[in-house]
C-alpha positions in Angstrom: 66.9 72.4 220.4 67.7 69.2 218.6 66.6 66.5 216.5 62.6 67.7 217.3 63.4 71.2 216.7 61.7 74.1 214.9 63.4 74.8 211.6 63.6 78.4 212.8 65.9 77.9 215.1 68.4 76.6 212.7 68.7 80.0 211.8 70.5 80.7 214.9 74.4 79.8 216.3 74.1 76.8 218.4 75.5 78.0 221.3 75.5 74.2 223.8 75.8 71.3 222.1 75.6 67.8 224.2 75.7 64.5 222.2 75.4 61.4 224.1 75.9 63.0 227.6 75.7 60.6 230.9 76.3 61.3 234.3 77.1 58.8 237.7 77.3 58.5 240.6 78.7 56.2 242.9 76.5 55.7 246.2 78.2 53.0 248.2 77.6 49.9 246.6 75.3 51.5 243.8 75.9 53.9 240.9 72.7 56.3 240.4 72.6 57.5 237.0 71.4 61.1 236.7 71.8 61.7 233.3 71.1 58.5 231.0 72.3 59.4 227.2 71.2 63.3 226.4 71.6 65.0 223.2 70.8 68.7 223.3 71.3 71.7 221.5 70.7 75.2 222.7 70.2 78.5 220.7 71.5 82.1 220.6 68.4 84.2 222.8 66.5 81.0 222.9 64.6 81.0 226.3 64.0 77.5 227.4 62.4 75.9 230.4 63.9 72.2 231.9 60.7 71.0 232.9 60.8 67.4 234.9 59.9 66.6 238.7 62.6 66.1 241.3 65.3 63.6 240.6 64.6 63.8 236.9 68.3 65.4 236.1 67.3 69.1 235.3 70.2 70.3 237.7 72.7 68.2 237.3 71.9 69.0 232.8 72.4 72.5 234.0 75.0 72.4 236.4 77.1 70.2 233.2 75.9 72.7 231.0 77.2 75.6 233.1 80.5 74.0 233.6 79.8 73.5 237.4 80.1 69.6 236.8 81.5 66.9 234.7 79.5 64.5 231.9 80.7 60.9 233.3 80.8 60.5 229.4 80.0 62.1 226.2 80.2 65.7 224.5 79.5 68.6 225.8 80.2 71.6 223.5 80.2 75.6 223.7 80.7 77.3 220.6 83.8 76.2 219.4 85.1 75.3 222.8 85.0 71.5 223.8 84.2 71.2 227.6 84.6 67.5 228.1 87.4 67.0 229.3 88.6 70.5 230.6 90.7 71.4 233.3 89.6 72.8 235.9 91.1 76.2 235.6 89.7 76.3 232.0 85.7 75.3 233.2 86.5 78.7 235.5 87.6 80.3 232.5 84.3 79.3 230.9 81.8 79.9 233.9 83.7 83.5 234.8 84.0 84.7 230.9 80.5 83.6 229.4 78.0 81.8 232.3 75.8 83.7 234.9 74.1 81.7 237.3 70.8 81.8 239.0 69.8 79.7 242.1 67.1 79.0 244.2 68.6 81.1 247.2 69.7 84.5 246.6 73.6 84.3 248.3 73.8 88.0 248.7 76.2 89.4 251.6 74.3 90.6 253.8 76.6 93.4 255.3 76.9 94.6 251.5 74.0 96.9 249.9 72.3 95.7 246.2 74.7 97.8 244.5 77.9 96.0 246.1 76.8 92.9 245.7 76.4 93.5 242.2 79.6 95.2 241.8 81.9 92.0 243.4 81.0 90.5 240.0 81.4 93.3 237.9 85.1 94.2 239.1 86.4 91.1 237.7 84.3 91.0 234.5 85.9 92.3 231.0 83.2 94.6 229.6 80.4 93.9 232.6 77.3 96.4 233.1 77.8 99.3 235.4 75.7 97.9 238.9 73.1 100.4 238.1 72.6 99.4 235.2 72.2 95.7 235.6 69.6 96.7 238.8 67.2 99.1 236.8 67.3 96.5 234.4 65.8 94.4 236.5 63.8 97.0 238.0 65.5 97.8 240.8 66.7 101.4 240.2 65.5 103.2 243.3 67.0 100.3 245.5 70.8 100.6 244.6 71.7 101.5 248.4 69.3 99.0 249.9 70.9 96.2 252.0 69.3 92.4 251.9 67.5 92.6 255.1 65.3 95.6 254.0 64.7 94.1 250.5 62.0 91.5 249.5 62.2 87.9 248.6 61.5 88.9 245.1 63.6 91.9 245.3 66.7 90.0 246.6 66.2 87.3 244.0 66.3 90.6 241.7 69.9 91.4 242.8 70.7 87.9 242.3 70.1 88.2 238.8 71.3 91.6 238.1 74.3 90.3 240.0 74.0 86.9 237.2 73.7 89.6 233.9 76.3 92.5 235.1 79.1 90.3 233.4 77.0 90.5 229.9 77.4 86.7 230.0 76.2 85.1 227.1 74.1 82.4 228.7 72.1 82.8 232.1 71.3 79.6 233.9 68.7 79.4 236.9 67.6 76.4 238.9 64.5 76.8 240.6 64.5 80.9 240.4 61.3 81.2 242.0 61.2 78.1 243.7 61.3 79.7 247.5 58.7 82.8 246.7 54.8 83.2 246.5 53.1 83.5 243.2 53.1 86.9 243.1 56.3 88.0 243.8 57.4 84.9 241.5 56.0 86.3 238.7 57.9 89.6 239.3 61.0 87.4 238.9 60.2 85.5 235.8 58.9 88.8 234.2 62.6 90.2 234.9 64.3 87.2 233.2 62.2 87.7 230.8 63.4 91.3 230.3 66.6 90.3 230.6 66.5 87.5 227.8 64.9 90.1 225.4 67.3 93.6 225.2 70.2 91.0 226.6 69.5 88.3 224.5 71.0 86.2 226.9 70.1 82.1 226.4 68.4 81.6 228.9 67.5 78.3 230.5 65.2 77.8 233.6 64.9 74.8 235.7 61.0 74.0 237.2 58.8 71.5 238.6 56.0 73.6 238.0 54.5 73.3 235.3 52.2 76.3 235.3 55.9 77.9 234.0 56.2 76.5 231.3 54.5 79.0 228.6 56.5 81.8 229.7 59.5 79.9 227.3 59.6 79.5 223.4 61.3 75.5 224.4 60.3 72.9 226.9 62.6 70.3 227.6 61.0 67.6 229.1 62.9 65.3 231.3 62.3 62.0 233.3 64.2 59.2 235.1 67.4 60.9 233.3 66.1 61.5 229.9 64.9 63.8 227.8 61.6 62.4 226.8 60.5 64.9 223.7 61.3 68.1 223.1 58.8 70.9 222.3 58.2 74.0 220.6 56.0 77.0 222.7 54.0 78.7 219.3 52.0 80.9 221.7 54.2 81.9 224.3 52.9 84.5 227.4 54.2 87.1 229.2 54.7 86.2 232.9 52.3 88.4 234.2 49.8 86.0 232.4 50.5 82.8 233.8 48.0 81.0 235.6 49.7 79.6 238.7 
């Protein structure tokens, strides 16, 4: 996770590297800078939280990182594949072949039950999880025929993410996953990811304000103003169901 990380984890592929990374924008006669000079390395399984309050640039690092936006300059790398600089047909490449994504609100079709809207993804995926699959994995095995409107909060957010996995992509990405559910139901949600980032072992990075989240995640990326202000280690991580919230 960089320059402050645990030895342990350079036993692991470096799956994102970003080296210097900026990002601006132009608001009339201003120029906001949302990202301010990041380095940042992620790891193969590593589960990490971005943890900063609003404004602080945890969605626009993850948006870059997921290939949804642009570094205004510096290095952004996957692998062995350089994303500064790509085209935009090859960032689509990227995001359809390796990212899943996870947002604050669930975008599920509402005329479609959990198991189609799972299954959009997984008819254009190379090897992807059968839809059954990527529900019971999430603990939604007995709602495959369900449609949006009769599910939960926490239970649509569930397809959301068994929609995110069914592609086997190597690195999930959520912004705010729980941001619009109760504390109870929220935990459900992180204690899915969870799941998900163990018999996956998807990376897996999580946006949040809260930080109550934090000690679900073996990193914490701490962010402020545009910059990551220290980087730290979790040696005694919990299970969601043990948060305090």
């Amino acid at each position: 996770m960089g320059p402050t990380a645990d030895p342990a984890f350079e036993t692991r592929e470096a799956v994102f590297r970003m080296h210097g990374v900026t990002k601006v924008y132009p608001m009339g006669e201003v120029e906001v800078r949302a990202l301010d000079g990041v380095d940042l390395d992620l790891y193969a399984g590593e589960f990490v939280v971005l943890l900063g309050a609003s404004g602080s640039g945890k969605s626009t690092l993850l948006n870059i990182l997921g290939g949804l936006d642009v570094p205004t300059t510096g290095e952004v790398y996957y692998l062995d594949h350089t994303l500064t600089g790509a085209t935009d047909e090859a960032l689509t490449r990227f995001r359809r072949e390796h990212v899943g994504f996870v947002f604050q609100f669930y975008n599920l079709i509402p005329s479609l039950t959990a198991r189609e809207n799972v299954a959009i993804v997984t008819e254009i995926a190379h090897d992807p999880l059968p839809p059954a699959d990527a529900l019971s994995l999430v603990g939604l095995g007995e709602r495959l025929d369900h449609f949006p409107a009769q599910l939960s909060g926490g239970e649509q957010q569930r397809v959301a993410i068994a929609r995110a996995i069914a592609k086997r992509p190597a690195v999930l990405l959520c912004d705010e996953p729980t941001g619009a559910l109760d504390s109870e139901t929220g935990v459900v949600v992180l204690d899915a990811l969870e799941r998900v980032n163990r018999e996956l072992k998807t990376t897996t990075a999580i946006i949040t304000h809260n930080v109550a989240r934090w000690e679900i995640a073996e990193g914490i990326v701490h962010l402020r103003e545009g910059l990551i202000t220290h980087i730290e280690q979790n040696a005694s991580r919990k299970a969601a169901r043990e948060l305090s919230w």
